[in-house]
C-alpha positions, 0 to 999 in steps of 0.5 A: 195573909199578908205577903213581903217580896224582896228582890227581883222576881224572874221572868223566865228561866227556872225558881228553886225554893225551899219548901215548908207548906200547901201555903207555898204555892200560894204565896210563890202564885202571887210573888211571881206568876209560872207553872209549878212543879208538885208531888202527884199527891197534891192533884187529888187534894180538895180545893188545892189540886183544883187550882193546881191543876187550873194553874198549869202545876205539873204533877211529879210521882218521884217513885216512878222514873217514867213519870219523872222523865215526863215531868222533865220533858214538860218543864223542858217545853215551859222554859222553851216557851219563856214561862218560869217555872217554880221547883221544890228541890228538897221534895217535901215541905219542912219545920223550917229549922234547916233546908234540905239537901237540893235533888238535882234531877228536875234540874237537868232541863233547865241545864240542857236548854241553858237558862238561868236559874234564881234561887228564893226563899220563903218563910213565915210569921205570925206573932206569939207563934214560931214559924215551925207551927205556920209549916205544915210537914211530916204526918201533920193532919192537913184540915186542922192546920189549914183551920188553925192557919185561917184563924189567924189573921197576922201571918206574914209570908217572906219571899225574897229572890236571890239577886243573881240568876245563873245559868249552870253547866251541871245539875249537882254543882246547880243543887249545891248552889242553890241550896247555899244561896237559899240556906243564907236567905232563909238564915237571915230571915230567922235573925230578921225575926228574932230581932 
């Protein structure tokens, strides 16, 4: 897979990204080096909860208050350590046609300790194939995609980075933001495509 990177990737602080497959992490790992934030599922995932967990990736049960609160005190002591940290905030990968509405929850750390916030969007494209089936969401069976996506050899991943980092005062005003900024790359990403 071959990755195209545009912008400045952070050295610190958070990164809210939208979501539209496994392949995101994998992607994001060598755009921008940080501790990931991930669904407690992924840690029992052949190969990949492997490598998230060599990786540092904090495993969130998002049913389980507790487990979110402890979530938020180690993203909490990585932004204090200067290690950037990459958030999912819609909480599940998508088709790629809209992002969702942004959690503002795992947001709170970053708003408490004051550091900035940068916003990057990902997408994906091969071609003959809209990027719908390059996503992996809902109910898709995860062997056959993966089989079906290492088949090819001609997608591309998009990751570009917001040019501006803020640093925010409150968590929902921060969601909505970020969810705008990500919304217009990712739209730009699509005319890119289809021109």
């Amino acid at each position: 897979m071959k990755v195209e990177r545009r912008g400045t990737r952070p050295a610190q602080g958070l990164i809210c990204s939208n979501h539209l497959s496994y392949l995101d992490i994998l992607v994001h790992a060598t755009a921008a080096p940080c501790v990931f934030v991930s669904k407690r599922e992924v840690n029992r995932w052949p190969a990949f909860g492997f490598f998230a967990r060599c990786g540092g990736t904090v495993f969130v049960d998002r049913q389980n208050r507790i487990s979110v609160e402890k979530v938020a005190r180690q993203i909490g002591v990585a932004l204090e350590a200067g290690v950037p940290v990459l958030l999912f905030p819609e909480g599940t990968s998508t088709d790629g046609a809209a992002v969702l509405r942004f959690h503002p929850t795992l947001l709170e750390p970053t708003i408490h300790l004051g550091a900035e916030i940068t916003a990057v969007a990902i997408g994906y494209r091969a071609r003959g194939v809209p990027e719908r089936e390059l996503c992996w969401f809902g109910d898709a069976p995860f062997a056959p995609h993966l089989l079906r996506t290492m088949a090819r050899s001609d997608v591309v991943a998009e990751v570009e980075f917001y040019p501006e980092r803020n640093a925010y005062s409150d968590r929902k005003l921060a969601a909505l933001e970020l969810h705008d900024k990500v919304a217009a790359m990712r739209k730009r990403m699509a005319r890119e495509t289809t021109v």
